[in-house]
Backbone as a ProteinNet text record, in pm:
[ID]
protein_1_A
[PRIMARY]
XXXXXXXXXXXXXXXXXXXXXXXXXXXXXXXXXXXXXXXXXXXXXXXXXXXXXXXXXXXXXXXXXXXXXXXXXXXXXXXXXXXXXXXXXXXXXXXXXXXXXXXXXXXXXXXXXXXXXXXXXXXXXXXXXXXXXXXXXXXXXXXXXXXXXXXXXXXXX
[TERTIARY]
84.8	0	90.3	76.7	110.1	99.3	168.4	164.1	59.6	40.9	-101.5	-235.5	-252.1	-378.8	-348.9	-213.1	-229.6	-272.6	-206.4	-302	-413.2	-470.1	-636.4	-730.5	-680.6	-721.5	-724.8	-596.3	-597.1	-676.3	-710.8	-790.2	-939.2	-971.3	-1114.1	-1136.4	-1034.3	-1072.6	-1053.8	-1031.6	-980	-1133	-1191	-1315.8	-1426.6	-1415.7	-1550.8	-1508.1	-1431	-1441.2	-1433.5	-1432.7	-1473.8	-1655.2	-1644	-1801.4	-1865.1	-1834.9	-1910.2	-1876.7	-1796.2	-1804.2	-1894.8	-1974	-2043.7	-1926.5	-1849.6	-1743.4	-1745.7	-1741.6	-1721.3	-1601.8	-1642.8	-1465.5	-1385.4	-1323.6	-1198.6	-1082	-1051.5	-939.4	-766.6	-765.6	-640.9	-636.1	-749.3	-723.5	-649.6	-716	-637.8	-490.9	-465.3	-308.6	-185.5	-284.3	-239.6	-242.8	-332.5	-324.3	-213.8	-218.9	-108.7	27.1	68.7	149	214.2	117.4	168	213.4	194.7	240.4	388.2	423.6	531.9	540.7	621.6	701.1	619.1	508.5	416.2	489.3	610.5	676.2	709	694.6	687.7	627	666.5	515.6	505.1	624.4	622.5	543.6	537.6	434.3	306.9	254.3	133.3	86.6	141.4	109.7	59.8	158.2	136.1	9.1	0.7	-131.9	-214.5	-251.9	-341.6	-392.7	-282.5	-310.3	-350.6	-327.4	-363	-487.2	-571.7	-737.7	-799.2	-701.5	-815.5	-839.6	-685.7	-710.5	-796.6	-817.1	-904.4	-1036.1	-1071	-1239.7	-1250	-1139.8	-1157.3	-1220.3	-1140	-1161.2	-1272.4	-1272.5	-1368.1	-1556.6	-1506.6	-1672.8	-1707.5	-1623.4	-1638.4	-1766.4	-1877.2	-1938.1	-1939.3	-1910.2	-1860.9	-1740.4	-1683.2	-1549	-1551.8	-1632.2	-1598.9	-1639.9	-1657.7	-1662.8	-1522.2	-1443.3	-1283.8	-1218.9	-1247.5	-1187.3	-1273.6	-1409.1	-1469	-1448.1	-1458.1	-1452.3	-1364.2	-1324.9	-1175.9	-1054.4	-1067.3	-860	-894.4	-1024.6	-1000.5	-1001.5	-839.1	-773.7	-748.3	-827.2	-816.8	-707.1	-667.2	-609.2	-662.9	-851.8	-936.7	-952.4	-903.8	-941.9	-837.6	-916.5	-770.7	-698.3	-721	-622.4	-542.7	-531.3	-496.8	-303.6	-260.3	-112.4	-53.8	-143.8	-83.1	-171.2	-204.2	-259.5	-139.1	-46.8	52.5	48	42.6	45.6	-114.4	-186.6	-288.6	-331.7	-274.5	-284.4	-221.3	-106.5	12.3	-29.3	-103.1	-149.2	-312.2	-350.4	-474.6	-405.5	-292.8	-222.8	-182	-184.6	-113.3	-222.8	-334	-425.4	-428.2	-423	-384.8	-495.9	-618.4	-696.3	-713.8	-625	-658.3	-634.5	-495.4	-462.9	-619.3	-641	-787.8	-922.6	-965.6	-1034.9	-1090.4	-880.7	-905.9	-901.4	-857.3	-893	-1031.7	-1157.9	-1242.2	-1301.8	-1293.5	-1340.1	-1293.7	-1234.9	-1188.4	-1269.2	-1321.4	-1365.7	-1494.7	-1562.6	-1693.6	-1695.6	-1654.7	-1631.8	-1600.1	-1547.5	-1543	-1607.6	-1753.8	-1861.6	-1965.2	-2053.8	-2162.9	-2229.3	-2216.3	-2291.7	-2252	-2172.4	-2050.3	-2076.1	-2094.5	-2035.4	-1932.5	-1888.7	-1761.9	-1746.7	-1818	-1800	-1809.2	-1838.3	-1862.8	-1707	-1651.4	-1508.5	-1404.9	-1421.3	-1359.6	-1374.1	-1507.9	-1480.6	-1392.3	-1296.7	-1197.5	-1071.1	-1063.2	-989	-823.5	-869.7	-800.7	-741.9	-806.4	-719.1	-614.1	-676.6	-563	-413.5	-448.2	-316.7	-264.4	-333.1	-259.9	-190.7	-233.9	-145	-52.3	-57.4	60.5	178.1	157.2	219.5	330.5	214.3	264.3	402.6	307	439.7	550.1	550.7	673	743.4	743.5	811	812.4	833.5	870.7	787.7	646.2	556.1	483.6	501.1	436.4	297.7	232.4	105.4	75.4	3.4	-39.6	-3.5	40.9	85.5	-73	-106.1	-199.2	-325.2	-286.4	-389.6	-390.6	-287	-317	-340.9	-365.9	-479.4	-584.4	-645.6	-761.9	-877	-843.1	-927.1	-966.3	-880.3	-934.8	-1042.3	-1069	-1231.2	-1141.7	-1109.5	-1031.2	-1005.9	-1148.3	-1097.6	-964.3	-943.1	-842.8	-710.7	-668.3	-551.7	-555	-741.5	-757	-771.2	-756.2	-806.5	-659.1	-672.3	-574.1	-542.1	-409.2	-374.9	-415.2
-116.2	0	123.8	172.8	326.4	451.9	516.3	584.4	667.4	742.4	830.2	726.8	609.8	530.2	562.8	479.7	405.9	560.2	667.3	786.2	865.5	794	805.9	707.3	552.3	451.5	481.4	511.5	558.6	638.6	800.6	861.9	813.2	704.2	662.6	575.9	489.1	410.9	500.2	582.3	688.5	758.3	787.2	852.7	785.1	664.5	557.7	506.2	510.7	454.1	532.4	668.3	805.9	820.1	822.4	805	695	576.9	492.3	480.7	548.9	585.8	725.9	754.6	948.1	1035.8	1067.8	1174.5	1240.7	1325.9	1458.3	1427.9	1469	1444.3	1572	1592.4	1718.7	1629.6	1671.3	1676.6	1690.1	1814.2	1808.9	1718.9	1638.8	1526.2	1416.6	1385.7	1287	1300	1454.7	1461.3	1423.5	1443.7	1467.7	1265	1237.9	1078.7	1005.9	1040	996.8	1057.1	1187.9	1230.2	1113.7	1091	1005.7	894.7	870.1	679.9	704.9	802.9	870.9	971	958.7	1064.9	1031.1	1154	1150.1	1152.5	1155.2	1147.3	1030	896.7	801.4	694.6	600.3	525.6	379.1	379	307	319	495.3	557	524.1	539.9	566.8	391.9	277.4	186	153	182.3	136.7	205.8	334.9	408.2	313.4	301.1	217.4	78.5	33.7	-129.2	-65.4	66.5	90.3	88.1	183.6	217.1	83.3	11.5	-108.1	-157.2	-200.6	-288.6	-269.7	-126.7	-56.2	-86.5	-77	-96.1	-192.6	-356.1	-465	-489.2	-419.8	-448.4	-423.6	-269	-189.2	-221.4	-272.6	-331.3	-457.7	-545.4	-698.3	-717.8	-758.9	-803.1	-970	-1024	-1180.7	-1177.3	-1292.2	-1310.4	-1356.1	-1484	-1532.3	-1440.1	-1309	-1243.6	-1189.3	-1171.4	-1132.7	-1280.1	-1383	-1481.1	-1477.2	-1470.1	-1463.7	-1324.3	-1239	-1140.3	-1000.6	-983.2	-912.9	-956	-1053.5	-1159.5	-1232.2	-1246	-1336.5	-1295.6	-1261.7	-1182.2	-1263.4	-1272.4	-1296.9	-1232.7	-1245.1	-1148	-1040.8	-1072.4	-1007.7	-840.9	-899.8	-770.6	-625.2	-506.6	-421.1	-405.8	-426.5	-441.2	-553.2	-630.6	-781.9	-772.1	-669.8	-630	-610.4	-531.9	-463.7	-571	-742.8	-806	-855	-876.5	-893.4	-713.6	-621.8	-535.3	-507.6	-569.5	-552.6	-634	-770.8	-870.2	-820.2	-748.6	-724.1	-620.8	-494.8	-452.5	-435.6	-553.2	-645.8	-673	-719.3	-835	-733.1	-580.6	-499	-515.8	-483.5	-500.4	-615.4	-617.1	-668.9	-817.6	-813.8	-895.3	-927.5	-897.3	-895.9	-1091.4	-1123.2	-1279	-1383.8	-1351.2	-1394	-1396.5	-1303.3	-1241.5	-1384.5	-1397.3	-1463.6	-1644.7	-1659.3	-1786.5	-1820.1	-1711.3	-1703.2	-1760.7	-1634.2	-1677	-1777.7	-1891.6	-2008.5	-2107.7	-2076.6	-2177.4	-2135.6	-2073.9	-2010	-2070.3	-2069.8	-2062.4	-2257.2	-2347	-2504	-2557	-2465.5	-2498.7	-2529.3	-2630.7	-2660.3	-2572.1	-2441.8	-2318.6	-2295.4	-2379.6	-2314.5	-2446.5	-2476.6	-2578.2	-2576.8	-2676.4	-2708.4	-2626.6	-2554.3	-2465.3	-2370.3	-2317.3	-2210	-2169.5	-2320	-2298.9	-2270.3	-2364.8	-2356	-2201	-2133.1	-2014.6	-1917.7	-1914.7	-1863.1	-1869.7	-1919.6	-2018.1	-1866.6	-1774.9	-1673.5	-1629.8	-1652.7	-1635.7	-1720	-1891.6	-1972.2	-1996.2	-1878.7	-1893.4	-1776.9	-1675.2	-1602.6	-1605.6	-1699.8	-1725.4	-1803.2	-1930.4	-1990.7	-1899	-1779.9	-1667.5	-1648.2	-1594.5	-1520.1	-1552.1	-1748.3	-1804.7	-1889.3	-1833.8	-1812.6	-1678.5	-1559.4	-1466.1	-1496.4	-1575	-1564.1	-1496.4	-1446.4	-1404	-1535	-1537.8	-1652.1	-1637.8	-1739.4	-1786	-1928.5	-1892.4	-2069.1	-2178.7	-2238	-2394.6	-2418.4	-2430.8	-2530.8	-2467.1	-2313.9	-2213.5	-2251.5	-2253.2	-2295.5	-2345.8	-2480.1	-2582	-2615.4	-2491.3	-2467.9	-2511.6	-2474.4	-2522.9	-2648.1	-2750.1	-2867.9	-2949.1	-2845.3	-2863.6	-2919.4	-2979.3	-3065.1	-2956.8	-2931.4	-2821.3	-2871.7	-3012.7	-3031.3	-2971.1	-2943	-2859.6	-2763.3	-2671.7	-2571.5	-2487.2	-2538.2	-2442.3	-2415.1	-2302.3	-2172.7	-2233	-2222.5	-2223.3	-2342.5
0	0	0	-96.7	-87.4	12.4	60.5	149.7	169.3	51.6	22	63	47.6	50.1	186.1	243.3	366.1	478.6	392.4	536.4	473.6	387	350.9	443.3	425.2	465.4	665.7	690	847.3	841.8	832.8	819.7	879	755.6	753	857.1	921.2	1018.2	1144.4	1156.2	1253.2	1286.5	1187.9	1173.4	1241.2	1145.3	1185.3	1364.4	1344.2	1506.1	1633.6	1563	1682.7	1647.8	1493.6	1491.4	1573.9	1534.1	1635.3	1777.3	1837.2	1999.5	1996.3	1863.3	1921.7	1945.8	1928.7	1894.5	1834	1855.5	1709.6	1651.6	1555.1	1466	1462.4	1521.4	1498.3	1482.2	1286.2	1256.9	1356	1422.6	1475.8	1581.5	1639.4	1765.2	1604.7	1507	1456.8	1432.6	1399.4	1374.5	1503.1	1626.8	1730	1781.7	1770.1	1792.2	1669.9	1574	1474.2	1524.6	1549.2	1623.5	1691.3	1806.8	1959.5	1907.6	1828.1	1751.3	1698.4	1624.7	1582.1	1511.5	1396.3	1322.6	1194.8	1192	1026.4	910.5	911.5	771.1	734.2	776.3	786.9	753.3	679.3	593.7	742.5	786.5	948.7	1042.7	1046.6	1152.7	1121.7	954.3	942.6	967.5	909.4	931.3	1059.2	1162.7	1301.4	1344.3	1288.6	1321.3	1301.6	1146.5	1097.1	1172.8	1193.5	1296.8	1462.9	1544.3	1598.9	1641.9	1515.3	1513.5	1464	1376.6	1345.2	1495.4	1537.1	1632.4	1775	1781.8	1888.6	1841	1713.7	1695.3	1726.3	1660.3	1732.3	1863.7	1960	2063.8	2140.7	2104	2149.8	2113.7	1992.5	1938.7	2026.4	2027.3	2073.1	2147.2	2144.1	2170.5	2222	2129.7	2115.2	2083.4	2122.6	2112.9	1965.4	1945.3	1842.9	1700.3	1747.4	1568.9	1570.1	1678.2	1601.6	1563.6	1561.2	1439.2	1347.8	1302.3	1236.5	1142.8	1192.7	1121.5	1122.9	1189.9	1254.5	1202	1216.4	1193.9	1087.3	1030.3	952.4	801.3	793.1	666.6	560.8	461.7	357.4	241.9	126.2	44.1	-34.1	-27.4	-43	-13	101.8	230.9	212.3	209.1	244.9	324.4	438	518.4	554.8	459.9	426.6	476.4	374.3	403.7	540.7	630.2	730.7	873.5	782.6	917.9	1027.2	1003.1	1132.5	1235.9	1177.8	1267.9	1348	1282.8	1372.2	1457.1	1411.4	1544.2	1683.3	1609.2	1686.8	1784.1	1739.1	1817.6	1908.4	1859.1	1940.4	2084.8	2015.8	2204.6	2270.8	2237.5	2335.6	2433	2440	2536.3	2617.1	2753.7	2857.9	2861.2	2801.3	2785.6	2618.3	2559.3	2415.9	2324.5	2410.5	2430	2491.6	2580.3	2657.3	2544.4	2462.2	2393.1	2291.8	2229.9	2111.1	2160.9	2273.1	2354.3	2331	2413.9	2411.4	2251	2221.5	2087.6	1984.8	2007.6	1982.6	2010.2	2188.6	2229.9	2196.8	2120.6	2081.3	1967	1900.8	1766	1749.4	1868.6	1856.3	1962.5	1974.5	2076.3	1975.7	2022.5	1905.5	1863	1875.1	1836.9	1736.7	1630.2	1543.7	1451.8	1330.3	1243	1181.7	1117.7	1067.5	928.3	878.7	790	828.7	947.8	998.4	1061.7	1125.8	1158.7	1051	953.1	813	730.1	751	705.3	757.1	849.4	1015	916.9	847.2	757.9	754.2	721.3	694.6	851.7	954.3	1059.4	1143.3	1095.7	1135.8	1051.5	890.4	822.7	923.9	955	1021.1	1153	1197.2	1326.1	1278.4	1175	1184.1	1093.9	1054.5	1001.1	1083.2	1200.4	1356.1	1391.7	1398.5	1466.3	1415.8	1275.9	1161.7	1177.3	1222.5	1265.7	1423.7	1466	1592.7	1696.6	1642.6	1761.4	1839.3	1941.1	2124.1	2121.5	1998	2032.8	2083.7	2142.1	2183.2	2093.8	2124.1	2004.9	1957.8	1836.7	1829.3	1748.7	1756.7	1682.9	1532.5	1499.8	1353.1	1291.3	1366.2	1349.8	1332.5	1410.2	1444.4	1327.5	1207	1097.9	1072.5	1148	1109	1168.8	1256.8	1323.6	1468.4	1490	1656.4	1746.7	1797.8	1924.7	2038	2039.8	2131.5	2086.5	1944.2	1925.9	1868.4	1860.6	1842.7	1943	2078.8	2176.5	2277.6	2299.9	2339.1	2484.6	2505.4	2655.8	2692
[MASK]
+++++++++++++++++++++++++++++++++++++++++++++++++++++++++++++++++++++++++++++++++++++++++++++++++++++++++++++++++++++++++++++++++++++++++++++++++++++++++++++

């Protein structure tokens, strides 16, 4: 992604997710929250921004656990924010309960509330963990499995 998209694209997720907390939108709080992440001249900064606000709506929306494998993490090549999905996992786990979250929603998601196509559609988030833990990021053994329906080595911790 190009730099120009990627602080159009921040921008817009920046927006929608002050909109959906009821916020007014003033511009200089965004320059000023992009600010705090780093140095705006930066196609580094703007990224991390970007995985920032995604990863806050993540959180912040959650209702159910199991819609951030379902629909949060589960990054397809489809998706635009497909490129920048290691930084948004990445900054999912900053949150102190954010590890817990996706446990949860594992065990939601290989509870009979869930079919095997329903798990199989996740499909885009268990490539992404075994991504993860091809760069050396500490996920639970066993996540990337998860697709093959066997909650015993799909489930976290």
């Amino acid at each position: 992604m190009k730099i120009q998209e990627l602080k159009q694209r921040t921008l817009e997720v920046w927006q929608f997710l002050n909109e959906w907390k009821g916020q007014v939108l003033q511009p200089e709080n965004f320059v000023q929250e992009v600010r705090q992440i780093g140095d705006r001249r930066y196609k580094a900064t703007w990224i991390r921004a970007l995985a920032h606000f995604r990863a806050m709506f993540a959180y912040e929306s959650c209702l159910d656990a199991w819609s951030l494998i379902r629909n949060h993490f589960n990054f397809t090549e489809d998706r635009w924010d497909y490129e920048i999905r290691h930084e948004i996992i990445d900054a999912f786990l900053q949150y102190p309960d954010g590890l817990e979250l996706i446990k949860m929603g594992l065990e939601q998601l290989f509870s009979q509330d869930f079919t095997t196509q329903e798990r199989q559609e996740a499909d885009g988030f268990f490539r992404l963990v075994a991504e993860q833990q091809g760069r050396g990021i500490c996920l639970p053994a066993g996540l990337a499995t998860g697709s093959t329906g066997n909650y015993a080595t799909a489930q976290a911790g």
